[in-house]
Structure formats: structure tokens, C-alpha cells
Backbone as CSV, one residue per row, in Angstrom:
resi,resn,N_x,N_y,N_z,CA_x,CA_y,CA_z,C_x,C_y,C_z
1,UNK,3.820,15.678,-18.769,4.416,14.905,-17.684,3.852,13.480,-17.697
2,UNK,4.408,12.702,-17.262,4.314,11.035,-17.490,3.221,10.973,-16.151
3,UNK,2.049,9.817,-16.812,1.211,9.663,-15.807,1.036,8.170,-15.884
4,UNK,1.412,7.838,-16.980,1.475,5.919,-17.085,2.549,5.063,-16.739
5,UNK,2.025,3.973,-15.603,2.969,3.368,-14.833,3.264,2.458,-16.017
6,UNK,4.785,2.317,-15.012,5.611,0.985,-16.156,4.807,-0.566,-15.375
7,UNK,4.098,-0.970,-16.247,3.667,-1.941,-15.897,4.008,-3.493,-16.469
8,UNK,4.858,-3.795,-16.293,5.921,-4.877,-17.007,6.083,-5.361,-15.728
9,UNK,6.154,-6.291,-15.533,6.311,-6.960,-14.389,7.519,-7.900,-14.148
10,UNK,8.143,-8.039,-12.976,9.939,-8.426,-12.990,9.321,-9.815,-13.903
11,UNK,10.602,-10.096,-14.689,10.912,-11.811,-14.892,10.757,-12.353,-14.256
12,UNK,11.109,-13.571,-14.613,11.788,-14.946,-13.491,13.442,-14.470,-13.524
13,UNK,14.161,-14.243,-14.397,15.680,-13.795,-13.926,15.638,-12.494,-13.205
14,UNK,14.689,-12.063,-13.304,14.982,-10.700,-12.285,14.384,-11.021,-10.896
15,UNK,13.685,-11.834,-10.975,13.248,-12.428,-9.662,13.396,-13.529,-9.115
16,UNK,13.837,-13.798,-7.584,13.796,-15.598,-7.338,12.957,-16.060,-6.992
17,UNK,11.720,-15.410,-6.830,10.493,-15.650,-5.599,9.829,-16.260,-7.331
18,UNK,9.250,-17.653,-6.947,8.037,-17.806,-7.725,6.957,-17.172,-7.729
19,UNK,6.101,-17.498,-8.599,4.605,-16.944,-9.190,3.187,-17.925,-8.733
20,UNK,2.855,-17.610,-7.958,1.816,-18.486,-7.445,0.972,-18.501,-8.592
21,UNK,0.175,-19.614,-8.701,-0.625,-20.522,-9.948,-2.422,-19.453,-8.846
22,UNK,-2.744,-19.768,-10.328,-4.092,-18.437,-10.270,-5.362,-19.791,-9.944
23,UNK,-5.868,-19.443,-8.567,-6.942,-20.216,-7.874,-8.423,-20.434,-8.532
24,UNK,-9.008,-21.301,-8.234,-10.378,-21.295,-8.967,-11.492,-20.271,-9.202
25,UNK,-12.143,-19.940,-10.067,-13.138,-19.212,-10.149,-14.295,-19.131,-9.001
26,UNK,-14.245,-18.419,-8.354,-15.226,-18.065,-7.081,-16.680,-16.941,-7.410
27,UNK,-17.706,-17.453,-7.462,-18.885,-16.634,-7.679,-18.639,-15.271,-6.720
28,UNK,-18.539,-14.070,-7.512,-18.704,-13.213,-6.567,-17.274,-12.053,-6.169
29,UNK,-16.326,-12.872,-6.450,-15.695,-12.596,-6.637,-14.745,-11.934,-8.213
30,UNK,-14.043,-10.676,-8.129,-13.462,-10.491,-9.304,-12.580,-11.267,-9.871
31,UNK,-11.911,-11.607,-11.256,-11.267,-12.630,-11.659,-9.518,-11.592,-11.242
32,UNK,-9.008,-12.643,-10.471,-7.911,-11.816,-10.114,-7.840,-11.905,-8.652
33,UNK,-9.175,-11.644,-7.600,-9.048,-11.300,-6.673,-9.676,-12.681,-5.871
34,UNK,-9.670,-13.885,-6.501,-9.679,-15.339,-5.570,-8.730,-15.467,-4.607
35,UNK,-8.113,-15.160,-4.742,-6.346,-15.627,-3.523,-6.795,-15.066,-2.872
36,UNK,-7.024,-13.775,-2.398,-7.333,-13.347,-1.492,-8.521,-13.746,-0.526
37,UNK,-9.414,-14.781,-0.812,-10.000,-15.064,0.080,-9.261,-16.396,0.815
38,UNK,-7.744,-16.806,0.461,-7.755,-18.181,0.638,-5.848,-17.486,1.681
39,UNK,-6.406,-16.279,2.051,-4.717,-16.274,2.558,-5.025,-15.515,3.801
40,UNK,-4.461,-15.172,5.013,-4.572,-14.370,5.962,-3.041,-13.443,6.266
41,UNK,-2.681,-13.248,5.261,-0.556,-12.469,5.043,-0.484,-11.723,3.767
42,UNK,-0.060,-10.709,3.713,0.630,-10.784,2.337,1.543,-9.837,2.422
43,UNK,2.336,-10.113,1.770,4.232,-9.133,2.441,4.114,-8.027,1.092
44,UNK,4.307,-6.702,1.106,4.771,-6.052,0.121,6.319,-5.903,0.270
45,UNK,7.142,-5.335,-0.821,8.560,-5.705,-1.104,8.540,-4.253,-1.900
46,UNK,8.620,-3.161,-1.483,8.942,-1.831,-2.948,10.489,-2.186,-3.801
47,UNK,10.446,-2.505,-4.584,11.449,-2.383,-5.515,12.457,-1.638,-5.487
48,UNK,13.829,-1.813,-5.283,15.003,-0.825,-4.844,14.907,-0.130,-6.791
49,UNK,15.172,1.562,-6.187,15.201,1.646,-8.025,17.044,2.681,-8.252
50,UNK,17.612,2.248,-8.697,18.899,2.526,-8.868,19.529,4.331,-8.780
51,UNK,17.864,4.593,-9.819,18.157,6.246,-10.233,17.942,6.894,-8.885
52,UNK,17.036,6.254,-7.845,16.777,6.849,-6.398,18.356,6.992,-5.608
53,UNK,18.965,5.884,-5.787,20.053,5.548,-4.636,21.197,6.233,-4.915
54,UNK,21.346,6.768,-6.643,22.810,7.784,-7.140,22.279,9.024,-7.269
55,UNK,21.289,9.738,-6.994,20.737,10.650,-7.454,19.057,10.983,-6.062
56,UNK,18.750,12.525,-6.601,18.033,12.815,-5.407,16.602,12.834,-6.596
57,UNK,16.608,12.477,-7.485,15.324,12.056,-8.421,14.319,11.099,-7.509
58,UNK,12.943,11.197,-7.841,12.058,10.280,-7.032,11.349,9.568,-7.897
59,UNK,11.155,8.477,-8.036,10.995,7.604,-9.171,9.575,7.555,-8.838
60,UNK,8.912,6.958,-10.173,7.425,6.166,-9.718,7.741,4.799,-8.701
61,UNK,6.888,4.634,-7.847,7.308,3.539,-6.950,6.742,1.928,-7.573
62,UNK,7.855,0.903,-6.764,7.003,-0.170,-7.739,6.727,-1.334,-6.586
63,UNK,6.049,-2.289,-6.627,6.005,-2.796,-5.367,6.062,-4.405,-5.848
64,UNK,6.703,-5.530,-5.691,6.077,-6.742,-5.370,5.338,-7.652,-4.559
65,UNK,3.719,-7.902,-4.339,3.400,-8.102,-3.455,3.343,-10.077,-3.490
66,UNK,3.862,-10.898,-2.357,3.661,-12.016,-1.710,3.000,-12.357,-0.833
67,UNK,2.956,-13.895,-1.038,2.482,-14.595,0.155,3.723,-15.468,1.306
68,UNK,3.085,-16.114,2.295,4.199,-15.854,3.205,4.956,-17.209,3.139
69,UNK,4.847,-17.613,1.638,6.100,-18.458,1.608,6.821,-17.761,0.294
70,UNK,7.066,-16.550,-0.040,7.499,-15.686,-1.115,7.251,-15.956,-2.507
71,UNK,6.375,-16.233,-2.696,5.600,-16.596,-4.190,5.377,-14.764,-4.177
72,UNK,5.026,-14.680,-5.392,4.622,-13.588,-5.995,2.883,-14.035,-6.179
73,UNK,1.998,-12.587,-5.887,1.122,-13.034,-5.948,0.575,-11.585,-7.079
74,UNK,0.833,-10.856,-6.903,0.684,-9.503,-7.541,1.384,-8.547,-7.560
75,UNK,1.714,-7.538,-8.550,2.855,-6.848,-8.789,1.579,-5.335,-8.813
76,UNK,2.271,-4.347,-7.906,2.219,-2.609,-8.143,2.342,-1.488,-8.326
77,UNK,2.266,-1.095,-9.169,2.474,0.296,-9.969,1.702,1.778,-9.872
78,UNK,2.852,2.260,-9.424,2.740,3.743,-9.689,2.841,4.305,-10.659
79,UNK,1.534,5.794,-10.675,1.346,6.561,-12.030,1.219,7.863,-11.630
80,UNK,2.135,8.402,-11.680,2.118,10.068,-11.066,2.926,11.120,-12.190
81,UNK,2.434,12.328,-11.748,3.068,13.479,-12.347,4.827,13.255,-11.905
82,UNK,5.536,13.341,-12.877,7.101,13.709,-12.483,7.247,15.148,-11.726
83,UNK,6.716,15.987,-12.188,6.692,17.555,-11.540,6.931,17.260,-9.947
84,UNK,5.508,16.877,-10.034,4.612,16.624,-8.527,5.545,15.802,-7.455
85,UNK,6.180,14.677,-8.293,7.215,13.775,-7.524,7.876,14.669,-7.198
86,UNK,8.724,15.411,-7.691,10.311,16.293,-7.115,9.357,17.225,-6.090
87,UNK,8.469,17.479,-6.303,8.252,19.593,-5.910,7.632,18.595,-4.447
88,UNK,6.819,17.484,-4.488,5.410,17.378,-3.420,5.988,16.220,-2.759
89,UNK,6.962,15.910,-3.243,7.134,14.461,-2.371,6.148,13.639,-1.887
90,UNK,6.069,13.032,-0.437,5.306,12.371,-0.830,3.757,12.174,-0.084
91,UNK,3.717,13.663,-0.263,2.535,14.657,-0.528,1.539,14.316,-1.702
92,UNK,2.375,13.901,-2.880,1.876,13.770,-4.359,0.506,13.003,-4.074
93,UNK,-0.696,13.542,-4.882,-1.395,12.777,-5.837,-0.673,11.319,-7.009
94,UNK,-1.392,10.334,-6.333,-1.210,9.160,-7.752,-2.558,8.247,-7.916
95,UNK,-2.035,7.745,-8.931,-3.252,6.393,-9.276,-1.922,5.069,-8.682
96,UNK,-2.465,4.065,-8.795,-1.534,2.748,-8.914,-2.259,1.661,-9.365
97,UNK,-1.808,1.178,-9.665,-2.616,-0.341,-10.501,-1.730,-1.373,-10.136
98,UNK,-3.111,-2.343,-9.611,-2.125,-3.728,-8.815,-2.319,-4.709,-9.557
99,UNK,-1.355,-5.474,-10.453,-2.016,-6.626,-11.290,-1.801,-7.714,-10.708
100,UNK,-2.171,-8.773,-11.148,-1.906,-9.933,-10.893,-0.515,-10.635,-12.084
101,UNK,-0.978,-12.186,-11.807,0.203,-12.879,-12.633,-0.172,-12.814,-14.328
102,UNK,-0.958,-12.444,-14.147,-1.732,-12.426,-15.639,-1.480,-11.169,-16.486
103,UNK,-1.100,-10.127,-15.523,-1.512,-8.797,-16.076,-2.462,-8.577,-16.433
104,UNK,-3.493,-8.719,-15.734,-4.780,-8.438,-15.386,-4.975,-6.938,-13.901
105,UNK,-5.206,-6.197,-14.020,-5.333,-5.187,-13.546,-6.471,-5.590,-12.416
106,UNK,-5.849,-5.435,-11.282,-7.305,-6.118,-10.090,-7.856,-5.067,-9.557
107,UNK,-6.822,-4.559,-8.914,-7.374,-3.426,-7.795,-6.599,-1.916,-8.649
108,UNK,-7.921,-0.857,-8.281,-7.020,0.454,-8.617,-7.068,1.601,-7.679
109,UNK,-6.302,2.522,-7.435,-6.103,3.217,-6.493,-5.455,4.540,-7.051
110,UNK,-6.637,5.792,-6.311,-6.741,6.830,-6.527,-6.776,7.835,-5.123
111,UNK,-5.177,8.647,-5.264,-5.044,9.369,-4.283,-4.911,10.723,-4.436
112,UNK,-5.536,11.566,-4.374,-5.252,13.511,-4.524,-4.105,13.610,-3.291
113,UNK,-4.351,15.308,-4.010,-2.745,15.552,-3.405,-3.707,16.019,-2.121
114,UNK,-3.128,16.023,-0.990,-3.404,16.449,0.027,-2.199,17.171,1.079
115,UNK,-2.639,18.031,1.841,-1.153,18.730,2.881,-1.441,17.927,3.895
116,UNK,-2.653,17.378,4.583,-2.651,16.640,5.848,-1.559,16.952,6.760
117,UNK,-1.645,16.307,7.883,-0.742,16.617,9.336,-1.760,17.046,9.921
118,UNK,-1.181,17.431,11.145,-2.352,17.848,12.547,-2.348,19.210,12.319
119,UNK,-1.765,19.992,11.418,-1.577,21.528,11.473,-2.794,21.599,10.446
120,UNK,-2.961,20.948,9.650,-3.650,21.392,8.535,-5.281,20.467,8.463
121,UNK,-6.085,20.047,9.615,-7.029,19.711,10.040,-8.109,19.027,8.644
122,UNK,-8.271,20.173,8.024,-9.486,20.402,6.683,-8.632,19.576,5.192
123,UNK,-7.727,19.183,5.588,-6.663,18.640,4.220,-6.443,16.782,4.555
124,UNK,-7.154,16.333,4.987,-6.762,15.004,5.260,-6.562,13.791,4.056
125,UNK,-6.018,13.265,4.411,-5.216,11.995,3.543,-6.652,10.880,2.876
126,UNK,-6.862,10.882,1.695,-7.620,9.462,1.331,-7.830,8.933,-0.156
127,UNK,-7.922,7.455,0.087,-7.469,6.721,-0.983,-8.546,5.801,-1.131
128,UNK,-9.152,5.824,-2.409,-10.252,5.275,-3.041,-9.486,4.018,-3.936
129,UNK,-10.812,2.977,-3.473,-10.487,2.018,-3.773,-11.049,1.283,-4.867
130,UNK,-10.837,0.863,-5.671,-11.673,0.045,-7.048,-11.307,-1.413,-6.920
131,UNK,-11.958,-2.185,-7.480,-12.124,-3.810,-7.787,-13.009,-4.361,-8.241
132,UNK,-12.991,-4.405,-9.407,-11.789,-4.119,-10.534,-12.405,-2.836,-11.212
133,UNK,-11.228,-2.386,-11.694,-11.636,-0.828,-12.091,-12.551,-0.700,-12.861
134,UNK,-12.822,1.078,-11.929,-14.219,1.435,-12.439,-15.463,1.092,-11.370
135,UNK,-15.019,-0.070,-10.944,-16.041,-0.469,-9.681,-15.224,0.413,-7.534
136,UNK,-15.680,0.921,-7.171,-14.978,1.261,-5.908,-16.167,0.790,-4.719
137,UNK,-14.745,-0.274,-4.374,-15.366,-1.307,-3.342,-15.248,-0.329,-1.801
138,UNK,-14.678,0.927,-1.705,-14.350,1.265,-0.484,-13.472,2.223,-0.600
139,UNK,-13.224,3.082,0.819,-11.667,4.022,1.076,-11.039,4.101,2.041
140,UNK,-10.251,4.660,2.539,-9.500,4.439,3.038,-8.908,6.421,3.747
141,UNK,-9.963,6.706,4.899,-9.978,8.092,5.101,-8.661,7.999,6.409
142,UNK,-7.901,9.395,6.320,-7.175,9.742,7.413,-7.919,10.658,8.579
143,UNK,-7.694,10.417,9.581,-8.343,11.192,10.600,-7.532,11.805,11.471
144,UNK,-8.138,13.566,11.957,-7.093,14.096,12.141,-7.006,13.489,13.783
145,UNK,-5.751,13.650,13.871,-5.400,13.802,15.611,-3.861,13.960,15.873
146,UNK,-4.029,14.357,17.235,-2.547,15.395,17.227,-1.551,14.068,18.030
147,UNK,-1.728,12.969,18.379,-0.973,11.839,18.683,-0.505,10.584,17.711
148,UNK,-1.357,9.951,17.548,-1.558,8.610,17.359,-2.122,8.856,15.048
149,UNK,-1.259,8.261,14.555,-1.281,7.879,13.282,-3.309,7.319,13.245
150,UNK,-4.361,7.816,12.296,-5.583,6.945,12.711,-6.149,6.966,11.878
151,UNK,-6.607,6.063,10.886,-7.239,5.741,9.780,-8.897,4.895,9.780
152,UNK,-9.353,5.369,8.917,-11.047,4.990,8.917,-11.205,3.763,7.735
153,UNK,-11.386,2.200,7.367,-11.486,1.945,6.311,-13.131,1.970,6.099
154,UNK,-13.667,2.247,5.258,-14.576,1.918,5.125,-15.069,1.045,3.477
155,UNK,-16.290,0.855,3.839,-16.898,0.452,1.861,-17.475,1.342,1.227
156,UNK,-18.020,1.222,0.192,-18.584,1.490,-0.604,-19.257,2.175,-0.587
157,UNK,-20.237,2.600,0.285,-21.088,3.614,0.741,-20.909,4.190,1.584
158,UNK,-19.574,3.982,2.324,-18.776,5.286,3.159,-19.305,4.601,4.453
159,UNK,-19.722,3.144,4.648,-19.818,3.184,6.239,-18.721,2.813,6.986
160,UNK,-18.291,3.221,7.855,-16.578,2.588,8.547,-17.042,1.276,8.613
161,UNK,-16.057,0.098,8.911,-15.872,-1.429,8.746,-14.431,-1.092,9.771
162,UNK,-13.159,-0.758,9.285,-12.430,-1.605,10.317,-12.036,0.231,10.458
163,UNK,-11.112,0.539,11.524,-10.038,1.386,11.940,-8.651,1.012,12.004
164,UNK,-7.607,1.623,11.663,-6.137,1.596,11.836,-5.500,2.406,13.171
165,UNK,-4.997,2.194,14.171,-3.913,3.300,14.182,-2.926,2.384,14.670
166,UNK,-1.938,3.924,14.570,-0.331,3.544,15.001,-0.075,3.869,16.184
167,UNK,1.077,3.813,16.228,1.893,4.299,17.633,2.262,5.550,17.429
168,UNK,2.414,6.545,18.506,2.681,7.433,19.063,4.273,7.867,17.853
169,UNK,5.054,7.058,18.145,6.755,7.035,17.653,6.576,5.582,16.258
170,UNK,6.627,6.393,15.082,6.287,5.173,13.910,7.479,5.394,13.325
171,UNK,8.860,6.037,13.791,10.268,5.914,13.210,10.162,4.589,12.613
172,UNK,10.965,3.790,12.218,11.755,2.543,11.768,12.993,2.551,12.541
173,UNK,13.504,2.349,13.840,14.373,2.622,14.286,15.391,0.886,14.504
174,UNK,15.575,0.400,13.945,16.030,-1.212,14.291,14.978,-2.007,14.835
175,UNK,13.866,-1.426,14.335,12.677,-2.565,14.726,11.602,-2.344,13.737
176,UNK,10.900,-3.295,13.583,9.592,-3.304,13.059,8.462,-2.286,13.927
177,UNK,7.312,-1.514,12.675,6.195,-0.550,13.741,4.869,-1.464,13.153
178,UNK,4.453,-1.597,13.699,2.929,-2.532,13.927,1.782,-0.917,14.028
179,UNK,0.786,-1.349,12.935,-0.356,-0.430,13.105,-1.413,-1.457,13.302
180,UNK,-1.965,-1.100,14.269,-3.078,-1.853,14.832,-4.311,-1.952,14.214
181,UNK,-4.675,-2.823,13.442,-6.749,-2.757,12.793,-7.034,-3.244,13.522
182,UNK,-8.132,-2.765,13.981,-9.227,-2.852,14.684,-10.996,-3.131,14.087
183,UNK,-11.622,-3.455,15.105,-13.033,-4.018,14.234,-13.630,-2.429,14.407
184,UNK,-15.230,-2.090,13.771,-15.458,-1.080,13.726,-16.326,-0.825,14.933
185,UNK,-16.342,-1.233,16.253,-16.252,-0.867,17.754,-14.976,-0.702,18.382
186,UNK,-13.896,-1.044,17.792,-12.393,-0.559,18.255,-12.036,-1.682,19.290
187,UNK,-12.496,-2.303,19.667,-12.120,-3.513,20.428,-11.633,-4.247,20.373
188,UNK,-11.540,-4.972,19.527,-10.893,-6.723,19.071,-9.970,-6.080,17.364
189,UNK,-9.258,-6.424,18.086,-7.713,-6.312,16.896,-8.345,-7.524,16.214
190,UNK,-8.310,-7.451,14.236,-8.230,-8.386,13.460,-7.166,-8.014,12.316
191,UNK,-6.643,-7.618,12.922,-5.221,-7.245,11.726,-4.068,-6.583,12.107
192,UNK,-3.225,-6.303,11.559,-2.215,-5.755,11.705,-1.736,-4.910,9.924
193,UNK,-0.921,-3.458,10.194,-0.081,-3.243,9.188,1.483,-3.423,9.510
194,UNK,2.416,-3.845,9.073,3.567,-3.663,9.838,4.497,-3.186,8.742
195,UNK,4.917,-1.797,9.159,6.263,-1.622,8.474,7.678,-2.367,9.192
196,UNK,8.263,-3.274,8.325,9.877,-3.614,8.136,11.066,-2.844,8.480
197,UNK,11.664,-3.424,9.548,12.627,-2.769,9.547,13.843,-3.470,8.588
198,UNK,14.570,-3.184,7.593,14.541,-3.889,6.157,16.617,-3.739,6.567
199,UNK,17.070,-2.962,7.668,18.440,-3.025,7.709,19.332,-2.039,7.549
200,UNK,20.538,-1.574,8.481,20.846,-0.425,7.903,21.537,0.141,6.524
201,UNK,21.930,-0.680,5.577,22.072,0.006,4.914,21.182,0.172,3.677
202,UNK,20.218,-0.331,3.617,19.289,-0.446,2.800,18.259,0.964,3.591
203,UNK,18.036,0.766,4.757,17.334,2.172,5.317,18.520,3.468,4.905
204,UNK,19.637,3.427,5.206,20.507,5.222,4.896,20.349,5.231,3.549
205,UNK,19.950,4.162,1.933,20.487,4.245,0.698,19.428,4.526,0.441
206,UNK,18.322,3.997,0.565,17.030,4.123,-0.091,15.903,4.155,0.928
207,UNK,14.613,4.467,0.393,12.945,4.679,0.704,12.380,3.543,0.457
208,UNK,12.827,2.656,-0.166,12.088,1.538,-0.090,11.932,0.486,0.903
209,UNK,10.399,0.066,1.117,10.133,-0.191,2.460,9.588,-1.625,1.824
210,UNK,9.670,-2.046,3.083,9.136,-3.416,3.039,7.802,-3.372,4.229
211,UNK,6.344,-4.126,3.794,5.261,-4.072,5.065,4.737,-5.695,4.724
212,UNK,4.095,-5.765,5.929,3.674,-6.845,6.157,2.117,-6.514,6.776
213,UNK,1.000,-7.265,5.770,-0.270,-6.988,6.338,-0.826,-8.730,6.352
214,UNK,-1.339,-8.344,8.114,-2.198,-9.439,7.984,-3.822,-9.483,8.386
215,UNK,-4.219,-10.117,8.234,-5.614,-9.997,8.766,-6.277,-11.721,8.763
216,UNK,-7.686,-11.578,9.297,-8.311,-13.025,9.580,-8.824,-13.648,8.372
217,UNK,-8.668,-14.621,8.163,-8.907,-15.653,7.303,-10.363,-15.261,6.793
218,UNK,-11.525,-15.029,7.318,-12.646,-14.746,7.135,-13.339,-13.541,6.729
219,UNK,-12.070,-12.863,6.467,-12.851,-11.363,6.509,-12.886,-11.566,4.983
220,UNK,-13.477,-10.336,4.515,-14.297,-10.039,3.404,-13.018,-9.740,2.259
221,UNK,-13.307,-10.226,1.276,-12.549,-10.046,0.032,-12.191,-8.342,-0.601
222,UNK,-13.590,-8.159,-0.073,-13.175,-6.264,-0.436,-12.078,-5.413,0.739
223,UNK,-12.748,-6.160,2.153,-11.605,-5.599,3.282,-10.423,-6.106,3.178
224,UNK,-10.421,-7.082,2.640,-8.644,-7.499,2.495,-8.317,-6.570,1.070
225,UNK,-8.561,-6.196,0.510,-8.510,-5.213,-0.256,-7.963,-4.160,-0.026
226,UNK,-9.138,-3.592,0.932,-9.256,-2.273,1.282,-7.693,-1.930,2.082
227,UNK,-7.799,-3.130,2.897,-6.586,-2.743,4.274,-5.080,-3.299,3.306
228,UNK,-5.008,-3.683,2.654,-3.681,-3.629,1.294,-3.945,-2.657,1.174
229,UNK,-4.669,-2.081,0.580,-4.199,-0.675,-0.133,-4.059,0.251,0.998
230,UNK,-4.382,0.404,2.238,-3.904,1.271,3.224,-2.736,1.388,3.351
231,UNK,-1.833,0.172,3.712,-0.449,-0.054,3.417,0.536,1.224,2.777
232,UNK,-0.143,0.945,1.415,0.233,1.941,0.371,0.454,3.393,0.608
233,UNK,-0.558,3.641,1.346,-1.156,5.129,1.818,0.074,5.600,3.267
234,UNK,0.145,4.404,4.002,0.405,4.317,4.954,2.408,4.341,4.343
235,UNK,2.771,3.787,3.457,4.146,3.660,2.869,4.332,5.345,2.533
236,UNK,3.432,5.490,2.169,3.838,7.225,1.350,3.740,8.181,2.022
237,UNK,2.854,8.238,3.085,2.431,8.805,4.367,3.700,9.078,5.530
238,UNK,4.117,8.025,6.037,5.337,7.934,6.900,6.861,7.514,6.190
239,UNK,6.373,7.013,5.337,7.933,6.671,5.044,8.606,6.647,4.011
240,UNK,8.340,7.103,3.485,8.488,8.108,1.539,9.229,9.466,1.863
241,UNK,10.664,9.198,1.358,11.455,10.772,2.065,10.866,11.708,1.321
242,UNK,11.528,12.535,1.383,11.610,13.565,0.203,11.782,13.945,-0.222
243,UNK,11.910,14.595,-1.991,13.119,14.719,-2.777,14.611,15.208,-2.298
244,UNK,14.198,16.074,-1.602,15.657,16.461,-1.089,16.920,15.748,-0.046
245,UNK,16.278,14.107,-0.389,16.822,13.165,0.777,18.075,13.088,1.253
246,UNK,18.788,13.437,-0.037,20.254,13.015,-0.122,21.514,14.093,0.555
């Protein structure tokens, strides 16, 4: 079964959004992961994939990620079992690899399969984080509770740093859903996740979602990291049908 993402990244004719120009070398930082200290937005875009929209097949997912004047800043790829796609939806175990303009591999991301939900307590959702691979700057744990969507980010040595949750009702119903980050006393909001409400016919044809994450200008290069790749977790989690969509 195929476990290597297509990692080719759109053209310029397949795409209209430019390619943002790669920022100066920053001590301390990974080569790849400078922009990110110089932005407080970045929009993901999943890729509409054709074989999804005529057919009840579930593709590897692909993502373009921007900044918030639509430059391209990094492109993401999924690497999963085909089996696992049809049978687990989107349940599945994957890796993903986020490159940059270079094709340079920045961030990597490693998720087991998990059953999670509030029924299944001991099975919770989490996604390990690398930068740059091989190195894991942090994760990204689900926590159970029988209301409210609620996520733990933490670093490297497993201490929490920020919290996520959602709302009660995280449909996509003709509106945008906002997940709330929070600092790690729960008090002072410094971020946001927001799933897109992307339109109806793009919501009845396809799973592909559009999110919007922001956070403060100052925060840490690994937490802007970390809370991107929640996104991800958070895309496959709520809003990834399932094979049998159609």
C-alpha cells in the first residue's frame, strides 16, 4: 500500500497565488521556518482532488498553505495507507510533510490511528510534531470531554504551552467555526483556529476545507508550528467525511 506523499508542488499555471521569496537566515531558527517568525496569519487551502468529487475513493489530502495577501508560503502532503483511507476514514493514521518553496521539507507530522470520541475515553487523538525532521519540537494531545472540542499543545518535553477548544456545535453551517487558543492559564485568547465556510457547492461536492490560523506576532517559532499543525488534526478530526460520503 502507498505510504509516499506526492510531493510536487502546484506550478505557477496551476496556481495564481504567488510564491513568497524565502526570508533571511535567523540564528536559531530552522532553514525553512524564518517566515514564520515574521507573520501573525496563515490561511490553509486543501486542494479540490477530482477522483474525490466523481467517485467515493479518499485521496491522500494535499494542502496549500498562505499568507494573508495569498502568496504561497508552503505546500502539504499527505502519506497514508490506501487500505486505511477507504476502511478508517478519517480515523486513519498518517505522516505529512510540509515543504516550503524550495522543497525543503520543514515541518513533519506523525499521527496513529486512534477511535477517540467521548465514548472511547483511553483512545485519544495526537499529533507529534518535528522541525525539521527527526527533531520533535512538540504535540498536539486531544482531551477527552463530553461537550466542547479541547486540545492540549504542548513542547517538547510534554509541558502544555497553549490550549484549543471549540464550540459546543462545530458544523460548517453558512458560517465560519472559530476554535479558541488560549494561553496555558486559559485566560487570555492568543489565537484562533478557524474553519471556512468555503460555499455551498463546494461544501455538498467535496471535503475540502479551507482554515484560517492566527496567532500573536511574538509567539514562539515552534508554537506557531505547533498550532499549524493542529489545524491539520483539527481538519481530519471534524471535517474529513467518510468514505462512504457519496
Amino acid at each position: 500500500m502507498e505510504r509516499e506523499p506526492l510531493l510536487k508542488q502546484p506550478t505557477a499555471s496551476a496556481s495564481s497565488a504567488a510564491m513568497v521569496s524565502a526570508p533571511s537566515t535567523i540564528e536559531g531558527v530552522p532553514p525553512g521556518l524564518e517566515y514564520l517568525t515574521q507573520v501573525d496569519q496563515l490561511l490553509i487551502h486543501q486542494m479540490v482532488q477530482v477522483i474525490e468529487v466523481l467517485t467515493t475513493f479518499e485521496a491522500q489530502n494535499k494542502y496549500v498553505i498562505k499568507n494573508s495577501m495569498g502568496q504561497q508560503v508552503y505546500y502539504a502532503a499527505e502519506s497514508s495507507d490506501c487500505l486505511e483511507r477507504q476502511c478508517c476514514g478519517p480515523k486513519r493514521s498518517f505522516s505529512m510533510s510540509i515543504l516550503d518553496n524550495y522543497k525543503r521539507k520543514v515541518i513533519h507530522l506523525e499521527r496513529p490511528f486512534r477511535c477517540g470520541g467521548c465514548l472511547c475515553p483511553c483512545s485519544m487523538n495526537i499529533l507529534e510534531v518535528q522541525a525539521p525532521v527527526g527533531n520533535v519540537i512538540g504535540y498536539v494531545n486531544e482531551k477527552w470531554t463530553c461537550w466542547y472540542p479541547e486540545f492540549h499543545l504542548s513542547d517538547a518535553t510534554k509541558n502544555q504551552r497553549l490550549f484549543i477548544q471549540g464550540p459546543c456545535w462545530y458544523c460548517k453551517c453558512f458560517r465560519d467555526v472559530d476554535f479558541q487558543v488560549l494561553n496555558e492559564e486559559g485566560g487570555t485568547e492568543v489565537g484562533t483556529v478557524t474553519s471556512q465556510w468555503t460555499g455551498c457547492l463546494k461544501e455538498a461536492f467535496t471535503d475540502a476545507g479551507n482554515f484560517s490560523v492566527a496567532f500573536s506576532m511574538d509567539m514562539s517559532w515552534q508554537m506557531k508550528a505547533i498550532l499549524l499543525s493542529a489545524a491539520f488534526l483539527i481538519d481530519y478530526m471534524y471535517y474529513e467525511r467518510r468514505p462512504n460520503k457519496k
